[in-house]
Structures are given as structure tokens and as C-alpha cells.
N, C-alpha and C positions, 0 to 999 in steps of 0.2 A: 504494500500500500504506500509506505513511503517512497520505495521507486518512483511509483506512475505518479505521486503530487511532485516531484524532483526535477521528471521528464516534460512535466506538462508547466513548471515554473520554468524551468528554460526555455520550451519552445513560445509562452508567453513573452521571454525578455527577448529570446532572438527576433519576434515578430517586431517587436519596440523598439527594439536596434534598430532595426531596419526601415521602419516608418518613420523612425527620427533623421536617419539617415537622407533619406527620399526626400521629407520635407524640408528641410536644411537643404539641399540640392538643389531643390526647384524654386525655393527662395535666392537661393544665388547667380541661379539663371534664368529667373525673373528678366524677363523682357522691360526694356524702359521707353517709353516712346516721346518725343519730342515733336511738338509744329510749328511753322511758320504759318501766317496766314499769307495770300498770293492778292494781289489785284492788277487789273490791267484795264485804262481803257481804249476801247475799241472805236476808233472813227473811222469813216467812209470815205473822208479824202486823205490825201498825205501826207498831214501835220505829222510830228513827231514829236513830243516830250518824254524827257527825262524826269526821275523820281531817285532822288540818292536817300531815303530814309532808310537803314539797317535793321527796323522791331520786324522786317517783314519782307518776302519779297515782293517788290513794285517793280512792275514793267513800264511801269509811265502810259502813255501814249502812244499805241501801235496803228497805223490803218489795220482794217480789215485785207485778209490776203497776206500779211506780211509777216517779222518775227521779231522774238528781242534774246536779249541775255540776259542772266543774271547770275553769280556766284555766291556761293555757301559755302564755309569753313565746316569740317568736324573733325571733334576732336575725341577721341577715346581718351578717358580721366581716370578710365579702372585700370587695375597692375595686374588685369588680362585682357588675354585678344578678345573683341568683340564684333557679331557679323554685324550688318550694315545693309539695312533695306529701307528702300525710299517709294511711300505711294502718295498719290494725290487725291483729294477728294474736293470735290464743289464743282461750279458753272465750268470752270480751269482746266478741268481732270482730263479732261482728253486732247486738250492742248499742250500738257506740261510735258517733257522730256529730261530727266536729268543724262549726263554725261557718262556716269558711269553710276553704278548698281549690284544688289547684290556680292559684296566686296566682304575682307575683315579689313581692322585695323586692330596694329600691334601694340602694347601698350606705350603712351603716352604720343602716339602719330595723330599729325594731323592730315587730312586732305582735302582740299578744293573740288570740290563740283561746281559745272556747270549746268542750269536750269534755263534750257530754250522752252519757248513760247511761240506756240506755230497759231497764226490766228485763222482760222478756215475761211478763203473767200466769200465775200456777201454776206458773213456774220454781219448782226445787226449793231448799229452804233448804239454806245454803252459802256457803263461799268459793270465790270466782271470781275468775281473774288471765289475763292478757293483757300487750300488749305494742304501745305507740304506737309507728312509725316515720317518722321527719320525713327526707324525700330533700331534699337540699340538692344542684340543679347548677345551673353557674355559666352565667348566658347566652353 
């Protein structure tokens, strides 16, 4: 009898190990996600302005038909590799492009992307806003 209460307290604590284990894990490669909010607007003839504010990326003033650029810095701050995925969401999303994607970064690197802005002919004149998100998990 004392056996099986012996066997069954260990495979109780091995279970606890191991779901402490798991969740300490998965708390450490906890995803962290970061945004920018995007705006651009859109006219019909072919003014162009410029927008240097940095809380965001601005495209300023594009015609319709045409495109712009815009760069972002990131930086890995954890003392591990971390991958690196970029999607968009809002009116933007299917105009956005970054440069490069799906990437890691080593600890303490940084790297530049570039985010084109393709605006589809005869899109209508307007402001248009979106929303960059940068997924940071840790290898």
C-alpha cells in the first residue's frame, strides 16, 4: 500500500514538473506585438506632400496610381534571437509592402525596413489609415 501512495506521489510531482515546466516556457515565448498606425492621403491629381512625423507611418500625399516610402527601425532588446513578422490591417492592408519579412534578429541587432505604399489607380480621393503590426517571438 505504501508503494502505490509512493508511485502515485511521484507521478503526481512528475506531472507538476512538467506543467511548470510548459508554462514557464510558453510564458517566455510569449509573442509580443507592436503597431504603428499608417495614413496616406490619396488625390487625383499630382500634388505630392510630404509628412516627417515619426508616432506613425505617414505617407503624406500620394496621387492615386502612384507610390511612396517609408522606413522603420527594429530593434531586438531581449538577450535572444527573436523571429520577426510584419502584417497590416485597415483601409492600407492591401497596399502596404514591407521590404523584407519573416526574418530573426540576433540579440541586441537592429534592422531597417522599408514600407512601400502602392496606391491602386482611380482609388478615390481621400484619407486612408491602417495599422503596421510587428510580432516579436522569442526563438
Amino acid at each position: 500500500m505504501k508503494k502505490d501512495k509512493a508511485i502515485l506521489l511521484i507521478l503526481v510531482l512528475v506531472f507538476a514538473a512538467v506543467g511548470t515546466t510548459e508554462i514557464a516556457y510558453s510564458i517566455y515565448k510569449y509573442p509580443s506585438y507592436k503597431y504603428l498606425p499608417m495614413f496616406v492621403k490619396v488625390v487625383s491629381d499630382s500634388h505630392i506632400g510630404v509628412n516627417t512625423r515619426t508616432d506613425g507611418l505617414y505617407f503624406g500625399t500620394i496621387p492615386s496610381g502612384d507610390s511612396g516610402r517609408r522606413f522603420i527601425n527594429i530593434t531586438n532588446d531581449h538577450n535572444t534571437p527573436v523571429e520577426i513578422q510584419i502584417t497590416f490591417k485597415g483601409q492600407m492592408a492591401g497596399w502596404v509592402f514591407p521590404t523584407k519579412n519573416y526574418f530573426t534578429l540576433k540579440p541586441g541587432e537592429i534592422t531597417q525596413i522599408a514600407v512601400d505604399v502602392v496606391i491602386p489607380n482611380g482609388e478615390p480621393a481621400g484619407d486612408y489609415t491602417g495599422k503596421i503590426y510587428i510580432l516579436m517571438k522569442r526563438d
